[in-house]
mmCIF file as Biopython writes it, N, C-alpha, C and O atoms, coordinates in Angstrom:
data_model
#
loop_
_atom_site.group_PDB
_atom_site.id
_atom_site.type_symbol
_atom_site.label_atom_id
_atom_site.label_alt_id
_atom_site.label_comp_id
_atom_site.label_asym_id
_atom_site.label_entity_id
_atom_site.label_seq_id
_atom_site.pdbx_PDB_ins_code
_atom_site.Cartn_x
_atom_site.Cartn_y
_atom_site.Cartn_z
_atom_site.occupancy
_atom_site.B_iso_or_equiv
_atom_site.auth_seq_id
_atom_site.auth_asym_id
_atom_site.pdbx_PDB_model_num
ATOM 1   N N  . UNK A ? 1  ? -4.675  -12.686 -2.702  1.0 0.0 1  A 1 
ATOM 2   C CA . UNK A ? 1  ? -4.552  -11.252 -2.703  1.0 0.0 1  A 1 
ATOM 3   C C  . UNK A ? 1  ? -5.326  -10.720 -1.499  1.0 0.0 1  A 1 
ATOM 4   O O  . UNK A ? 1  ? -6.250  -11.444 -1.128  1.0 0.0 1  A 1 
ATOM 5   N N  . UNK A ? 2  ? -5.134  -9.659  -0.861  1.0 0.0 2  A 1 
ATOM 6   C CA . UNK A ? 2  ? -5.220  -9.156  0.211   1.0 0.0 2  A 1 
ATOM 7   C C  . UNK A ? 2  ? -5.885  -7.991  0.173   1.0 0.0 2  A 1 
ATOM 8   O O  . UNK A ? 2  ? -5.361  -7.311  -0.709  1.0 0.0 2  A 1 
ATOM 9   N N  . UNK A ? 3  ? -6.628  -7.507  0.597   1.0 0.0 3  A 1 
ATOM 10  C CA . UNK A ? 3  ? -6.850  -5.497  0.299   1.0 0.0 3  A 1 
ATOM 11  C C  . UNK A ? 3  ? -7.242  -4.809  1.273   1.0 0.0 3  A 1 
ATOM 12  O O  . UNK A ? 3  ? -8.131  -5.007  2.101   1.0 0.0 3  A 1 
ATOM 13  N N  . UNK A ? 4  ? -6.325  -3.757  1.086   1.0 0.0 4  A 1 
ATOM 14  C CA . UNK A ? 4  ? -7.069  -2.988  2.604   1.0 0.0 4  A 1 
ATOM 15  C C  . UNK A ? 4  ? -7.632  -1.316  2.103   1.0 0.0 4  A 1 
ATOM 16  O O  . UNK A ? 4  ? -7.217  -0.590  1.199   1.0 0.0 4  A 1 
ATOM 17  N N  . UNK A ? 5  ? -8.352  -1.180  2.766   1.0 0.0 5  A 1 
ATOM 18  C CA . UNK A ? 5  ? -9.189  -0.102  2.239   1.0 0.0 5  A 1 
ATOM 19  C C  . UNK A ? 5  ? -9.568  0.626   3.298   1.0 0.0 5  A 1 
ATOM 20  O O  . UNK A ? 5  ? -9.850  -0.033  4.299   1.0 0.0 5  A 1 
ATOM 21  N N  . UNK A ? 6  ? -9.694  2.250   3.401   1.0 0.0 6  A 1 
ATOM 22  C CA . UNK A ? 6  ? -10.381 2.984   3.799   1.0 0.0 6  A 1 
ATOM 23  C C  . UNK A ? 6  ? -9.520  3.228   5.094   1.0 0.0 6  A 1 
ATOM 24  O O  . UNK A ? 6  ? -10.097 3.383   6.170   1.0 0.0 6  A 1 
ATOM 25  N N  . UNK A ? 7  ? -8.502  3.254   5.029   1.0 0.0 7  A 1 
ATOM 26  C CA . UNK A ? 7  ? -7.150  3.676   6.036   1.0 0.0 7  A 1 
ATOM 27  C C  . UNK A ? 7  ? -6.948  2.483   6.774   1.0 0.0 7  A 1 
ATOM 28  O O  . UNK A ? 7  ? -6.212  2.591   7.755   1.0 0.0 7  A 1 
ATOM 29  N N  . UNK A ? 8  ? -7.401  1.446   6.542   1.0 0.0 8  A 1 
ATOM 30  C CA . UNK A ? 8  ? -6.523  0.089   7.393   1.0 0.0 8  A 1 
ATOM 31  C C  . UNK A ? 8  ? -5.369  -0.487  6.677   1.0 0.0 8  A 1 
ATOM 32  O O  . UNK A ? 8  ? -5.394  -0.446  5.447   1.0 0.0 8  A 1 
ATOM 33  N N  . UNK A ? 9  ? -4.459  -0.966  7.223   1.0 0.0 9  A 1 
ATOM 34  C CA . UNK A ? 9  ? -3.713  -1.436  6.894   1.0 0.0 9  A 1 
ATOM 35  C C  . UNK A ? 9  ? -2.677  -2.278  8.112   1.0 0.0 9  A 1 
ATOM 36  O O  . UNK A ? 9  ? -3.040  -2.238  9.288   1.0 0.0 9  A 1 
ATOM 37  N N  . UNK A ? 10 ? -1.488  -2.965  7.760   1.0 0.0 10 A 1 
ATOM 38  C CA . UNK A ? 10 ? -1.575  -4.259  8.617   1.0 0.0 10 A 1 
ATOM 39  C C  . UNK A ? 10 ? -0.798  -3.535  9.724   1.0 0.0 10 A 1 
ATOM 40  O O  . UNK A ? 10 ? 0.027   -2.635  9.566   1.0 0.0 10 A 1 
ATOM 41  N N  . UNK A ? 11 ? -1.201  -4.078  10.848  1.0 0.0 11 A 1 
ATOM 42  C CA . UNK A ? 11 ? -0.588  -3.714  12.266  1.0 0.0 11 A 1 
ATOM 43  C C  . UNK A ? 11 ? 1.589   -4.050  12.213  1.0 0.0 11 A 1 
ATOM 44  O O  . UNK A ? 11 ? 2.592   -3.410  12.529  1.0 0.0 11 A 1 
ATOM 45  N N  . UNK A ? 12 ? 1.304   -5.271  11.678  1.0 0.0 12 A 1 
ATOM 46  C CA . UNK A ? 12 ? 2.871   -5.553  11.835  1.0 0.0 12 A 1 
ATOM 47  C C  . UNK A ? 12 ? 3.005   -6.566  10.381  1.0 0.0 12 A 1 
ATOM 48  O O  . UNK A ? 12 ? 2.362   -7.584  10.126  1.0 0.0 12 A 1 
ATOM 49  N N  . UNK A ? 13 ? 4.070   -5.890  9.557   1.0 0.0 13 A 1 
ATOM 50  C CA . UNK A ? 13 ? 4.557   -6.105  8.262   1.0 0.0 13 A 1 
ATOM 51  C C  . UNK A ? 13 ? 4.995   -7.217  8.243   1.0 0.0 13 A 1 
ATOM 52  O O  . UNK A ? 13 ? 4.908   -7.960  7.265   1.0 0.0 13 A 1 
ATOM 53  N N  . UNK A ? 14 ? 5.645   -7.567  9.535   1.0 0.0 14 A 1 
ATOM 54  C CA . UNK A ? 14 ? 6.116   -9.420  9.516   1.0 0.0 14 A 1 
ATOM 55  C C  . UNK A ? 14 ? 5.654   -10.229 9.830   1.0 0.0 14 A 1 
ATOM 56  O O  . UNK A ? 14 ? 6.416   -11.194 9.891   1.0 0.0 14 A 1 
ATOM 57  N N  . UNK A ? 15 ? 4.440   -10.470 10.179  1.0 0.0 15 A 1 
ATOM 58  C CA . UNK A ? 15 ? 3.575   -11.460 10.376  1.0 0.0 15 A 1 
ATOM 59  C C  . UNK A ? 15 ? 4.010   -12.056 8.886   1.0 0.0 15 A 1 
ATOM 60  O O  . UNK A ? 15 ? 4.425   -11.659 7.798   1.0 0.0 15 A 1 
ATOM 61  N N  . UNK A ? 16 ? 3.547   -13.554 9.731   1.0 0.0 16 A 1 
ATOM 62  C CA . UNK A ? 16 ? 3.889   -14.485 8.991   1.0 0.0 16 A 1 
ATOM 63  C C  . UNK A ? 16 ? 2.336   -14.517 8.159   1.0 0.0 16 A 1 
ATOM 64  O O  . UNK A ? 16 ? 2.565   -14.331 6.964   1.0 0.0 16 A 1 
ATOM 65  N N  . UNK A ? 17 ? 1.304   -14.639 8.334   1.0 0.0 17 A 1 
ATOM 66  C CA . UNK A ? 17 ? 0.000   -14.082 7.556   1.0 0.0 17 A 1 
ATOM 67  C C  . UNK A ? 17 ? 0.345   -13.247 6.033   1.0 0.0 17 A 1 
ATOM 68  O O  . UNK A ? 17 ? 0.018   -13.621 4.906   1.0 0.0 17 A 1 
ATOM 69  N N  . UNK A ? 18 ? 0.895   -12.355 6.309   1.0 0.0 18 A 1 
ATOM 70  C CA . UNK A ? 18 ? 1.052   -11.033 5.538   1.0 0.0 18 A 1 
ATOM 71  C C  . UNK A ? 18 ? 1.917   -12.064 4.298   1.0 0.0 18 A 1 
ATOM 72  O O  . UNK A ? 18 ? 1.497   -12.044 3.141   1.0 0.0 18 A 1 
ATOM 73  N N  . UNK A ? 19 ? 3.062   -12.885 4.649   1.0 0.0 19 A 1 
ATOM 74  C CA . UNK A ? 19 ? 3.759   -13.285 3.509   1.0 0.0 19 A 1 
ATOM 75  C C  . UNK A ? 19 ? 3.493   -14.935 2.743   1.0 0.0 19 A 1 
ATOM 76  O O  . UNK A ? 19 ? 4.273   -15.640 2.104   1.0 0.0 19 A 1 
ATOM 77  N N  . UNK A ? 20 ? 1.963   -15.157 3.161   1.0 0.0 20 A 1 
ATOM 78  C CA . UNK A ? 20 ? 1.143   -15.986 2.858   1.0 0.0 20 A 1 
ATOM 79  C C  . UNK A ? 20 ? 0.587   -15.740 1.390   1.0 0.0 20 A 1 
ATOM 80  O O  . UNK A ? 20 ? 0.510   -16.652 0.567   1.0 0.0 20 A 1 
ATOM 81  N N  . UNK A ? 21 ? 0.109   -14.099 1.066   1.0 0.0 21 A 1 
ATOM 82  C CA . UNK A ? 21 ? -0.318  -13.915 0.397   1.0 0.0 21 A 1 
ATOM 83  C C  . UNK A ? 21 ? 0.518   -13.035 -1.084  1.0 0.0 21 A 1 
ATOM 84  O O  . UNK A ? 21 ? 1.290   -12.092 -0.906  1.0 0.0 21 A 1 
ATOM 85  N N  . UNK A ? 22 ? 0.270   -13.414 -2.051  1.0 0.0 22 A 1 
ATOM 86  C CA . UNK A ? 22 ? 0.652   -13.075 -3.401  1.0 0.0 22 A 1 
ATOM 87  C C  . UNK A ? 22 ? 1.028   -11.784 -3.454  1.0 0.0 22 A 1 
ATOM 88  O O  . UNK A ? 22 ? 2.107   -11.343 -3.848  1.0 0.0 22 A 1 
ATOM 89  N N  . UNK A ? 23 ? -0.152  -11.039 -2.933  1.0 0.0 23 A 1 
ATOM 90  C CA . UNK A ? 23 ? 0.090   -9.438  -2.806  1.0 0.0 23 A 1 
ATOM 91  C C  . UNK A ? 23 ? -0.890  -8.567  -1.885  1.0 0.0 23 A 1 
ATOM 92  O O  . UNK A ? 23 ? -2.071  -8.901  -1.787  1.0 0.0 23 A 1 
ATOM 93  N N  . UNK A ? 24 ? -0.526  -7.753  -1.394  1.0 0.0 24 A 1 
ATOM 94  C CA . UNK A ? 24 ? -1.254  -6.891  -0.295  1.0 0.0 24 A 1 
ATOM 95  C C  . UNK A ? 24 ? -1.556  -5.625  -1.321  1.0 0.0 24 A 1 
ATOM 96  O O  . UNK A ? 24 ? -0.867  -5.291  -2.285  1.0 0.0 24 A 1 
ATOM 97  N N  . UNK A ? 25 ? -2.832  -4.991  -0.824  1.0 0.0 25 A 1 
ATOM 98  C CA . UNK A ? 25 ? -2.735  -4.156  -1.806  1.0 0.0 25 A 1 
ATOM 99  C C  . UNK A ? 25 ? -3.633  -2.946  -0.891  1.0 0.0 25 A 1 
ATOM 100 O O  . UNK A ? 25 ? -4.707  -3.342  -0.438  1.0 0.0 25 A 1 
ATOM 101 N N  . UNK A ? 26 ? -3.295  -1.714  -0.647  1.0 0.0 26 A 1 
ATOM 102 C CA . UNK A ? 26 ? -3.874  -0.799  0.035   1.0 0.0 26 A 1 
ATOM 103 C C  . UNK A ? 26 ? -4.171  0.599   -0.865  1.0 0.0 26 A 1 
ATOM 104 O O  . UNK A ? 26 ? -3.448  1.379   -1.485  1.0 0.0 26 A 1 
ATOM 105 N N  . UNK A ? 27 ? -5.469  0.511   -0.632  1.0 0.0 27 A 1 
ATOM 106 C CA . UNK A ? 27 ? -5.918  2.007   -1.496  1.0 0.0 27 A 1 
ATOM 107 C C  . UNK A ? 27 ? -6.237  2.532   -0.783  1.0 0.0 27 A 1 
ATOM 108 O O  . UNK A ? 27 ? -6.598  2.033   0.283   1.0 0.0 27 A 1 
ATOM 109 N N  . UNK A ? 28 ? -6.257  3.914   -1.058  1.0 0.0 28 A 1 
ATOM 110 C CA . UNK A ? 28 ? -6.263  5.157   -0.645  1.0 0.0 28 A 1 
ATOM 111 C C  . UNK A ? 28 ? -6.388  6.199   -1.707  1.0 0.0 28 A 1 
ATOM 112 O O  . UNK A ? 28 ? -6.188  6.077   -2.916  1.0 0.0 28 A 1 
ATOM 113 N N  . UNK A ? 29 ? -6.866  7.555   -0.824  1.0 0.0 29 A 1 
ATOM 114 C CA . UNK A ? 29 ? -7.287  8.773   -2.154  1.0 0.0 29 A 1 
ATOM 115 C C  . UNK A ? 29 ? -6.211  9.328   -1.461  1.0 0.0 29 A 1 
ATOM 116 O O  . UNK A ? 29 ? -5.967  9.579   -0.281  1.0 0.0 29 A 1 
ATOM 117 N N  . UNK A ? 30 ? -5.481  9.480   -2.817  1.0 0.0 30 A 1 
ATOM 118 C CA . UNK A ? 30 ? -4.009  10.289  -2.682  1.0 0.0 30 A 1 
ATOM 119 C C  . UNK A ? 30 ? -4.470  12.085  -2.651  1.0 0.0 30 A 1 
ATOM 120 O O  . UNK A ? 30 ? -3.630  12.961  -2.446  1.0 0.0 30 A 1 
ATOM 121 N N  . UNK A ? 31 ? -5.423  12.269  -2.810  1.0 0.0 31 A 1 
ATOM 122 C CA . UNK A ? 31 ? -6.130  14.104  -2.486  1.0 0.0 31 A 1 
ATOM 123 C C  . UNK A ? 31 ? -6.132  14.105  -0.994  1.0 0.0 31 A 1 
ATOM 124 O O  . UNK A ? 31 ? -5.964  15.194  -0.444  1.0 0.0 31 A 1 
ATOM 125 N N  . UNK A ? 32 ? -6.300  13.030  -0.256  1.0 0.0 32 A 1 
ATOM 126 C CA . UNK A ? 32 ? -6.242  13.294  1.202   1.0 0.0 32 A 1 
ATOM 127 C C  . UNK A ? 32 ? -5.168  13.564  2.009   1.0 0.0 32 A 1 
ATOM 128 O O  . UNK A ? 32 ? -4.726  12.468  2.353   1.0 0.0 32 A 1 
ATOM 129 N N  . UNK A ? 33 ? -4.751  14.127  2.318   1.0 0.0 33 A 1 
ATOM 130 C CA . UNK A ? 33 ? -3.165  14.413  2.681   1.0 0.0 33 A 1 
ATOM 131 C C  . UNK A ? 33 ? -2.988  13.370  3.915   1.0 0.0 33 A 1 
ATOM 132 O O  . UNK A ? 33 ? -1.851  12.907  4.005   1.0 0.0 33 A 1 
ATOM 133 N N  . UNK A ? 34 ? -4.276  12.765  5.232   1.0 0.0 34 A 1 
ATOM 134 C CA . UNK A ? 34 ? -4.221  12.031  6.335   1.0 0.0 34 A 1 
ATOM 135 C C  . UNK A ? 34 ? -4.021  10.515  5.332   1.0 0.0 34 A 1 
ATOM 136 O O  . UNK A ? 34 ? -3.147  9.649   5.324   1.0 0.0 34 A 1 
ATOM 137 N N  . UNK A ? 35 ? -4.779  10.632  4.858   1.0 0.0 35 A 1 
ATOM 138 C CA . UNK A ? 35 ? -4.661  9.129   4.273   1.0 0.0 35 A 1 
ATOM 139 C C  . UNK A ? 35 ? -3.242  8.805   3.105   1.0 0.0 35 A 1 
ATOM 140 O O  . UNK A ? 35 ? -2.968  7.665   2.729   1.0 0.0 35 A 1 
ATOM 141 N N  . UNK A ? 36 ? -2.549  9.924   2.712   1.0 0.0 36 A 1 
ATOM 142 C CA . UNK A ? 36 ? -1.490  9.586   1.874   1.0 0.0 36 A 1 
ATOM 143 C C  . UNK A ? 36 ? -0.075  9.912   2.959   1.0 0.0 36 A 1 
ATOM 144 O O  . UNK A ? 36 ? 1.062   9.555   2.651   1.0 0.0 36 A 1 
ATOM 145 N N  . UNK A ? 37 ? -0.432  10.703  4.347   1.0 0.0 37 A 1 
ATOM 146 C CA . UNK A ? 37 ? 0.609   10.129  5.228   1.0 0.0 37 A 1 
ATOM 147 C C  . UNK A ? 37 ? 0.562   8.834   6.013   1.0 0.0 37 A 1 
ATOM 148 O O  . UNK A ? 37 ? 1.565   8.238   6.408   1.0 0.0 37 A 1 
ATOM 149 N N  . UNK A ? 38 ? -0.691  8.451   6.204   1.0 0.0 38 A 1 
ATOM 150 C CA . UNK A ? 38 ? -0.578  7.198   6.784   1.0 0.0 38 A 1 
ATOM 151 C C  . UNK A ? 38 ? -0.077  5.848   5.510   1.0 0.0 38 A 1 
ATOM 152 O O  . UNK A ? 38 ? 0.422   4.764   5.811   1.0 0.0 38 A 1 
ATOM 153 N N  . UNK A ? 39 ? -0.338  6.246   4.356   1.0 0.0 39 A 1 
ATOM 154 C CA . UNK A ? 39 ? 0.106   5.305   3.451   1.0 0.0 39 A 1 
ATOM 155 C C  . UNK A ? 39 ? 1.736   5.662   3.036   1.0 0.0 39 A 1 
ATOM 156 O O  . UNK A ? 39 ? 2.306   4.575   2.935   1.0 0.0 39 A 1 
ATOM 157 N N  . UNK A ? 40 ? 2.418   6.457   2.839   1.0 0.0 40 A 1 
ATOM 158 C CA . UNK A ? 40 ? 3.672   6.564   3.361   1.0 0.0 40 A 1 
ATOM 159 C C  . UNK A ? 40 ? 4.167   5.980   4.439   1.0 0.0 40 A 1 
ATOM 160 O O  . UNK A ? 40 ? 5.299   5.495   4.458   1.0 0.0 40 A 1 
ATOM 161 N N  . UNK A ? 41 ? 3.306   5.973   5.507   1.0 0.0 41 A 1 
ATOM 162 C CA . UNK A ? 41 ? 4.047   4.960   6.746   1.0 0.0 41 A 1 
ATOM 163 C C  . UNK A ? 41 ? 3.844   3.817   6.578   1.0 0.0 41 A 1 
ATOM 164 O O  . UNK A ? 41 ? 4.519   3.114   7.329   1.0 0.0 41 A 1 
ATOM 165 N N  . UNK A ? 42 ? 2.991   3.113   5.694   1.0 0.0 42 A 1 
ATOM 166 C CA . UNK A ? 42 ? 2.758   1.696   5.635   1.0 0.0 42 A 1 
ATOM 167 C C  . UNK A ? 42 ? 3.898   1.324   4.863   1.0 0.0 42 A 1 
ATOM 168 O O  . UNK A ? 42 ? 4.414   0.222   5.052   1.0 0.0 42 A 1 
ATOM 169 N N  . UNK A ? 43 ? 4.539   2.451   3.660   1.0 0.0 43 A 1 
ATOM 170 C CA . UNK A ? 43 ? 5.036   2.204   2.463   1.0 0.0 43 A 1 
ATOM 171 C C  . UNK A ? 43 ? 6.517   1.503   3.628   1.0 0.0 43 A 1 
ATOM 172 O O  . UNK A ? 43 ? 6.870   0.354   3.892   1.0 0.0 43 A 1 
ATOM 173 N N  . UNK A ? 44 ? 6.902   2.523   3.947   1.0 0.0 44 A 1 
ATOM 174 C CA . UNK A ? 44 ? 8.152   2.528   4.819   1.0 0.0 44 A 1 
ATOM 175 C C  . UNK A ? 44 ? 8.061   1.232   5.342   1.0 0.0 44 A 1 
ATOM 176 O O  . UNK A ? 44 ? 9.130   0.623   5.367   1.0 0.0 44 A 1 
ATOM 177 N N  . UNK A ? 45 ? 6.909   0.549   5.835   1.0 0.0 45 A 1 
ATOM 178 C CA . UNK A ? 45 ? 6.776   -0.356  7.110   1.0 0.0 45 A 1 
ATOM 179 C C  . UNK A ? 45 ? 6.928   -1.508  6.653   1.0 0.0 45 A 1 
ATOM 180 O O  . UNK A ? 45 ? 7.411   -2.505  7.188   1.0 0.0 45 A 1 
ATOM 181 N N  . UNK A ? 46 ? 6.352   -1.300  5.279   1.0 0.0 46 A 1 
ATOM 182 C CA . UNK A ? 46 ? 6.186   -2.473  4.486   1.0 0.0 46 A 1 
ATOM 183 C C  . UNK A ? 46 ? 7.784   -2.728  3.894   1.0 0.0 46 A 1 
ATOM 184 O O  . UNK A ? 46 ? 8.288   -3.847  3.984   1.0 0.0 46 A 1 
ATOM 185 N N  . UNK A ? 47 ? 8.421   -1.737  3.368   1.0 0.0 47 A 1 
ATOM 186 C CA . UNK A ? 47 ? 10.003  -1.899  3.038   1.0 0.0 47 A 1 
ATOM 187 C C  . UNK A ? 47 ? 10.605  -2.533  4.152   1.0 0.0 47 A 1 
ATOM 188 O O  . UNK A ? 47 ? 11.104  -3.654  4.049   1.0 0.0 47 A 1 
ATOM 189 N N  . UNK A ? 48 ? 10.590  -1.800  5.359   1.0 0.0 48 A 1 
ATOM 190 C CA . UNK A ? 48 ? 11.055  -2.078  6.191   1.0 0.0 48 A 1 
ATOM 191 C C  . UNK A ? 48 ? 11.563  -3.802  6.836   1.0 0.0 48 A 1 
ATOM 192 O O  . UNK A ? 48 ? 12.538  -4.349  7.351   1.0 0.0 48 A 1 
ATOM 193 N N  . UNK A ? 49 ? 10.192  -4.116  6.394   1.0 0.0 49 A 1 
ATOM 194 C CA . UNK A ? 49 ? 9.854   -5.742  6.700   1.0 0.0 49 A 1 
ATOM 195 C C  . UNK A ? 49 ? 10.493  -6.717  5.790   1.0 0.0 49 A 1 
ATOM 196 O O  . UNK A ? 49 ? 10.855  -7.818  6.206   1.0 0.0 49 A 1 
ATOM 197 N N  . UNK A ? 50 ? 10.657  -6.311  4.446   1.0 0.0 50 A 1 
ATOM 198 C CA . UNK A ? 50 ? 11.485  -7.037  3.817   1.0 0.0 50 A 1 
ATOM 199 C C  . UNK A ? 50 ? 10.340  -6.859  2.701   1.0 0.0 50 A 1 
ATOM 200 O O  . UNK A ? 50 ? 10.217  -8.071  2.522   1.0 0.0 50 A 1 
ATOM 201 N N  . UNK A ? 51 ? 9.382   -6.291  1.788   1.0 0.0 51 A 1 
ATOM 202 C CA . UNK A ? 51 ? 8.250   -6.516  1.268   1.0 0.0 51 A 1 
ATOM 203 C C  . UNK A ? 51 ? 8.833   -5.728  0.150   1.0 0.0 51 A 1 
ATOM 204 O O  . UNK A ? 51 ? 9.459   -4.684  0.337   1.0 0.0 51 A 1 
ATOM 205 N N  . UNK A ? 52 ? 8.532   -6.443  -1.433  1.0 0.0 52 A 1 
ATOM 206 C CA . UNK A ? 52 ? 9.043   -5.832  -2.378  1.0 0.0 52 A 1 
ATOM 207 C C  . UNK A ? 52 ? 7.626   -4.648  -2.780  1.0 0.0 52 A 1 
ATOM 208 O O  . UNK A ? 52 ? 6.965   -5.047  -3.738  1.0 0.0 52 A 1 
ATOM 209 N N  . UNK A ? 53 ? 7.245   -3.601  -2.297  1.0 0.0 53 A 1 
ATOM 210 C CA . UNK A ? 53 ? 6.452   -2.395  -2.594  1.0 0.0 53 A 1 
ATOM 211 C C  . UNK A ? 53 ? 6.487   -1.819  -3.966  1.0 0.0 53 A 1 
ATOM 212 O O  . UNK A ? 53 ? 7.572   -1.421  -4.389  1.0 0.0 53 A 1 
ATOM 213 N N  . UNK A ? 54 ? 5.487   -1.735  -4.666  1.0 0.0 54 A 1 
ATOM 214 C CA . UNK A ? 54 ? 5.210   -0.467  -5.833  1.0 0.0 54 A 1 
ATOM 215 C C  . UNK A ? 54 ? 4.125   0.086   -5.443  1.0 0.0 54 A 1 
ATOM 216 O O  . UNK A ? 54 ? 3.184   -0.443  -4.851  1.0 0.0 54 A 1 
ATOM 217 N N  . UNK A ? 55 ? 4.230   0.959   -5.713  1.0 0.0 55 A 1 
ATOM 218 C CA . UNK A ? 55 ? 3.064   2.345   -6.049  1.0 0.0 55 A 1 
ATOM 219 C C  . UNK A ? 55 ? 2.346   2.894   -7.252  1.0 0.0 55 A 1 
ATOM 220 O O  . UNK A ? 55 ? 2.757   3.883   -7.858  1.0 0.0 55 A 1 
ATOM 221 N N  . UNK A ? 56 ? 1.696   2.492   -7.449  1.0 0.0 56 A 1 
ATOM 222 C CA . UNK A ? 56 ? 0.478   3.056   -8.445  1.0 0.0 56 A 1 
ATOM 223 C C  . UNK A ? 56 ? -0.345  3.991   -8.452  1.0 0.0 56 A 1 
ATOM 224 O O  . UNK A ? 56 ? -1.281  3.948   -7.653  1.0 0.0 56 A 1 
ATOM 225 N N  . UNK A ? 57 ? -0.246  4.793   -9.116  1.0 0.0 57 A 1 
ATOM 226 C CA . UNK A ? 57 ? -0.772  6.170   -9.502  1.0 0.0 57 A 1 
ATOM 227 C C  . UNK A ? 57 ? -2.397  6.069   -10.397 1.0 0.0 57 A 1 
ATOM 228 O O  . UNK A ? 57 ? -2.262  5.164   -11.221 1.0 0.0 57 A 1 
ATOM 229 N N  . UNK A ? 58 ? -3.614  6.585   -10.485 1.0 0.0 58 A 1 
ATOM 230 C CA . UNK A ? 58 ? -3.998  6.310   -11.475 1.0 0.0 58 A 1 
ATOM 231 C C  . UNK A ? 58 ? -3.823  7.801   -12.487 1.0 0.0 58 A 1 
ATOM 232 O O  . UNK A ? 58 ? -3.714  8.889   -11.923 1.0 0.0 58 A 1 
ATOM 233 N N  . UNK A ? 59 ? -3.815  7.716   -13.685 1.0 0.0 59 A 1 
ATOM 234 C CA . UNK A ? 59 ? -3.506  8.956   -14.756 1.0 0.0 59 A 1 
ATOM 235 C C  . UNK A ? 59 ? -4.749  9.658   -14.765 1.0 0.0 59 A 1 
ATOM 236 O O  . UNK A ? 59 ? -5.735  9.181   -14.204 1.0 0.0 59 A 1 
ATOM 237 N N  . UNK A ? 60 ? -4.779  10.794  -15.380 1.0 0.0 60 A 1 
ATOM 238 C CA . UNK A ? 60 ? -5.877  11.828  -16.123 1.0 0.0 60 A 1 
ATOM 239 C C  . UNK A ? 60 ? -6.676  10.746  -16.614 1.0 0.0 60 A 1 
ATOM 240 O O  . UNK A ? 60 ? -7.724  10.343  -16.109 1.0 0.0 60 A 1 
ATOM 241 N N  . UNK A ? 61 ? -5.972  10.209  -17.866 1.0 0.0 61 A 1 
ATOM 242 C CA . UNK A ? 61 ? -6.693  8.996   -18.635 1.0 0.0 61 A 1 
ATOM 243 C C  . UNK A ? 61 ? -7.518  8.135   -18.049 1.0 0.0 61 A 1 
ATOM 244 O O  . UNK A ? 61 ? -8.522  7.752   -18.650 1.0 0.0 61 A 1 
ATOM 245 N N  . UNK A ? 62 ? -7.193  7.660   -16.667 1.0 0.0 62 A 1 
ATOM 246 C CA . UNK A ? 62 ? -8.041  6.598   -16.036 1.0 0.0 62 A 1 
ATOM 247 C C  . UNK A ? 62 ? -6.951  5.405   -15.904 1.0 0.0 62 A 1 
ATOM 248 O O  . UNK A ? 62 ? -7.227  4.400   -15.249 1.0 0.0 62 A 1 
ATOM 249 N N  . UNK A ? 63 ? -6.049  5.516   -16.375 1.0 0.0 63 A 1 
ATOM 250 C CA . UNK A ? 63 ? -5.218  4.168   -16.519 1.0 0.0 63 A 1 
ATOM 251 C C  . UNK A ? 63 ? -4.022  4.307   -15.536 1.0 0.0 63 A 1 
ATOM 252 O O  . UNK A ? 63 ? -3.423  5.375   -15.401 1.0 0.0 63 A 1 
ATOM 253 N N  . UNK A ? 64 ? -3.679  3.087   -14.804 1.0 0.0 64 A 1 
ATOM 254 C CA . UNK A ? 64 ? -2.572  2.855   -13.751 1.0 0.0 64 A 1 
ATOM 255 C C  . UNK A ? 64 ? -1.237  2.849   -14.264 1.0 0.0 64 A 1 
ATOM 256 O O  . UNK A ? 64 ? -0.816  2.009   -15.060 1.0 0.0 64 A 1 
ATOM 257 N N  . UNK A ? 65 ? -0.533  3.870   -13.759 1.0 0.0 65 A 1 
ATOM 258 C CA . UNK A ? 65 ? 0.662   3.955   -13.928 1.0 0.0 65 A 1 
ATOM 259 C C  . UNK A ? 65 ? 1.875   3.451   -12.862 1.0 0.0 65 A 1 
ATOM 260 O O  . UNK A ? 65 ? 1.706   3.970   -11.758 1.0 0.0 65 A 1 
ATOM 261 N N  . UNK A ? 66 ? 3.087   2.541   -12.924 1.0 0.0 66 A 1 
ATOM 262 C CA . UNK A ? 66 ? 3.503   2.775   -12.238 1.0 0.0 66 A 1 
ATOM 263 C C  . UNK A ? 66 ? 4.963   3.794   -11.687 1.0 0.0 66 A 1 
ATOM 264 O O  . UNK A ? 66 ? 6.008   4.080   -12.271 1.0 0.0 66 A 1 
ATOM 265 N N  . UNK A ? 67 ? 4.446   4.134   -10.336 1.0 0.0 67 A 1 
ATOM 266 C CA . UNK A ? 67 ? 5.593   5.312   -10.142 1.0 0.0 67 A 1 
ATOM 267 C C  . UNK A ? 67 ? 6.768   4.690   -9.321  1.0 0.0 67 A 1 
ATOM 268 O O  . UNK A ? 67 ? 7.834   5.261   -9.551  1.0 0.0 67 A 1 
ATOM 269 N N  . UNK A ? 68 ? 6.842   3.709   -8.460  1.0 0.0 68 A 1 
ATOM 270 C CA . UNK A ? 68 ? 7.933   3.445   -7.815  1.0 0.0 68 A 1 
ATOM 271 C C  . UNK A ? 68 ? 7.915   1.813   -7.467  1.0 0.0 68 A 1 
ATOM 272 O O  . UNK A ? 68 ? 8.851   1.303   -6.852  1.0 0.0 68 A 1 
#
């Protein structure tokens, strides 16, 4: 597993690196509007590449939902 944090995320989606690992996983505070457009572009980048993507939300409750 992989994680990127604090607005990094991978330069190029097809590296052969990137599909080494189980799962990539990038957080971000979705209240930030810079950091939830740059994670939209990863989302895209990451589709783009061939990468099966979900998105996780966390709830009111505290608990992970998924949205896409």
């Amino acid at each position: 597993m992989l994680f990127f944090v604090d607005g990094a995320a991978p330069q190029d989606w097809t590296a052969d690196t990137l599909r080494s690992h189980a799962r990539i996983v990038l957080l971000f505070d979705g209240r930030d509007p810079h950091a939830l457009e740059n994670a939209r572009a990863a989302w895209k980048s990451a589709k783009a590449a061939g990468h099966d993507a979900t998105y996780w939300k966390e709830s009111p409750s505290g608990k992970w939902e998924k949205q896409a």
